[in-house]
N, C-alpha and C positions, 0 to 999 in steps of 0.2 A: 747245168749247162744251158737248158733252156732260155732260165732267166739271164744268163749273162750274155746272151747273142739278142733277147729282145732291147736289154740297154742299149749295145752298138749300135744297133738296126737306127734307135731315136739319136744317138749320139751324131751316128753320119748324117740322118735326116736334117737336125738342128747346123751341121755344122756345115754342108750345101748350101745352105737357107742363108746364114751370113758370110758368105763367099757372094755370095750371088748379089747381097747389099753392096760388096762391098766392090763387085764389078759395075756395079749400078751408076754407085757414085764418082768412081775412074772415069767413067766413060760422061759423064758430064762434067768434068772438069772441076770437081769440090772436091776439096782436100780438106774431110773431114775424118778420117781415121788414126789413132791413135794406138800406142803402144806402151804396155808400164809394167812395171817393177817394184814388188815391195816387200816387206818385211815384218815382222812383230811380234807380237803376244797371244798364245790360246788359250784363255779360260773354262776348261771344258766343264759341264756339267756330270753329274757321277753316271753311271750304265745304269740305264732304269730297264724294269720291268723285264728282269734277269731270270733267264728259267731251260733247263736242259733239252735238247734235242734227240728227239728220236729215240724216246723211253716209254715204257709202258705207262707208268705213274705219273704224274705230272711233279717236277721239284724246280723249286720255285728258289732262287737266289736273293737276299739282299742285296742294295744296290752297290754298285761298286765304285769308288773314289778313284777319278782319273788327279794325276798332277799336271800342271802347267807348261806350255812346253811350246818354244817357236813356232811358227812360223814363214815359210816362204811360196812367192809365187811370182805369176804374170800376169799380164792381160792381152787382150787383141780385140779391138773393139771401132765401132764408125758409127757417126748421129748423122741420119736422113736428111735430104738438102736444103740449103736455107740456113743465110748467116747466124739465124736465131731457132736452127734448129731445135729443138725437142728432147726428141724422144730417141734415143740408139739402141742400138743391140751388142753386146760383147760376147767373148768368150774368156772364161781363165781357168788357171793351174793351178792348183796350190797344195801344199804340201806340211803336214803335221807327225809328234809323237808324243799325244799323252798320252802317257803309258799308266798302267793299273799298279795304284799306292798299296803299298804293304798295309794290311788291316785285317778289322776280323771278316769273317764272311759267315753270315747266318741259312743255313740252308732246311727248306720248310716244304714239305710232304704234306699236304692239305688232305688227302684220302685215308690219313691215316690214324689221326695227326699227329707228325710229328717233327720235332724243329730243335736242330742242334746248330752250337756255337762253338767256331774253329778259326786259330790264327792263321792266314792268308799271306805270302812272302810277296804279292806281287808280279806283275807280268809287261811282258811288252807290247807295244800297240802304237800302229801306223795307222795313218788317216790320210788318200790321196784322193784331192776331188776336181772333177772334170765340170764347169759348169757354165750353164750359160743365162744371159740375165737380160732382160728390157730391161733399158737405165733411161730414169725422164730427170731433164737438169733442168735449174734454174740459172739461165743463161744471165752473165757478167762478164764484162773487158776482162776485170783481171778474177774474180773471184764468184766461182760455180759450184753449187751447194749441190746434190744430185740425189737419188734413190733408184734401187734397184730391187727386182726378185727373179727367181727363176728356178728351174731346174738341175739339178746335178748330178754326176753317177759316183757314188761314193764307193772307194775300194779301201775295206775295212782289212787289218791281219790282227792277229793278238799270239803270241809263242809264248811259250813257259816248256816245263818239261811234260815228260809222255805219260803223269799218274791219274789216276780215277780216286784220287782220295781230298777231302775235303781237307783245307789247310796244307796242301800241296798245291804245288804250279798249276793253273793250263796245261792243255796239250795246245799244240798249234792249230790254228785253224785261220780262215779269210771267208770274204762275202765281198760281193759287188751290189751294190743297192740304189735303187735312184731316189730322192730325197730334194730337203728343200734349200736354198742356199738366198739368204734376205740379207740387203747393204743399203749401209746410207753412208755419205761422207761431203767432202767440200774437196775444189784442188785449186791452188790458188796460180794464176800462169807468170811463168819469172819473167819469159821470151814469149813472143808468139807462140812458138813450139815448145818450148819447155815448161812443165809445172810440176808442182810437188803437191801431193795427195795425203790424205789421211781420211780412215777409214770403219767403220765399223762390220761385221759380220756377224752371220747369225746363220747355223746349218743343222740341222734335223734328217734322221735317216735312220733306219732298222738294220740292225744287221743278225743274219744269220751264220756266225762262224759254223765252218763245220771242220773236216780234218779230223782229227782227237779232240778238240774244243766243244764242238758241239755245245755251245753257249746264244741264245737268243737276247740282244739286248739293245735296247732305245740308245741312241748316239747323240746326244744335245752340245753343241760346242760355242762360244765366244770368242771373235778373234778381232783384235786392236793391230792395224796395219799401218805402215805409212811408207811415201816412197814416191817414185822419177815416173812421169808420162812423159812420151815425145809425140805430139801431132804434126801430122800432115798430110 
């Protein structure tokens, strides 16, 4: 509970902070803020550094094989004044489900030692991240190459069923974790206001399921986007 009132706390802090650019730039008469739209591809990397919550022993998991899986989001974002702007700030949405591949699952007792091998059916698993990013572009009429990093609060879930046996589901469990979220891309502009974007993504983050799950695991993911910006 703690941890998830200090994420808001920076969530609302960051998300004043670009309200306040973005009256900044209203009020001088630069219509440099934008809005977008996109879609795609997540390549997740597997759940590293897997290991049980809140046990005496320490039991340590193999990692586990997420699959590929859309997908979607927004933006809402403004570059500081001057034709030849910079440097901006955004915010966006976005929304995933690589869910945990049927496989085996090795599970390893280092105190003891000891390490069994058990077939795994699989589980499910949502990934929603809230994030905000300084973006520096390389300004063009029509064609803007750009990069980003930043901050994000990732809200992790994973459900299966309610067993404590190895080669059986998950139990359910979620985490909110704040984490790294890195982009680079180009948008190339059709109109004044309108361009079409493509994108790359890159987000890192910890999660501590708990609930029945009580599963501690690294979150590495890839995601291929592309999609509508309107500026004005």
């Amino acid at each position: 509970m703690v941890k998830t009132k200090r994420l808001a706390y920076w969530a609302v802090i960051l998300g004043l902070f670009i309200i306040s650019l973005m009256g900044e730039a209203a009020a001088a008469d630069l219509p440099k803020t934008y809005v977008a739209f996109y879609g795609g591809l997540t390549i997740p990397q597997s759940l590293k550094e897997g290991r049980a919550l809140n046990v005496p022993t320490e039991i340590k998991l193999s990692d586990l094989d997420l699959a590929g899986s859309a997908i979607v989001g927004a933006k809402l974002g403004m570059f500081l004044p001057g034709r030849s702007g910079w440097l901006g700030m955004e915010t966006e949405f976005f929304y995933t489900n690589p869910h945990v591949k049927q496989q085996d699952v090795t599970v390893t007792i280092p105190a003891l030692p000891f390490s069994s091998t058990a077939p795994f059916p699989g589980a499910h698993m949502r990934v929603a991240t809230w994030a905000f990013n300084a973006i520096v572009r390389f300004s063009g009429e029509r064609f803007q190459p750009y990069i980003g990093v930043g901050p994000g609060v990732f809200w992790g879930r994973i459900s299966g069923n309610d067993v404590n046996a190895v080669g059986n589901d998950f139990g359910t469990g979620s985490d909110a974790s704040l984490g790294l979220n890195a982009l680079a891309g180009a948008r190339f502009f059709v109109t004044k206001q309108l361009a079409l974007f493509g994108e790359y993504k890159y987000n890192r983050a910890t999660f501590d399921f708990g609930g029945n799950a009580q599963l501690h695991a690294l979150y590495q993911a890839q995601h291929f986007v592309g999609g509508l910006s309107l500026h004005f």
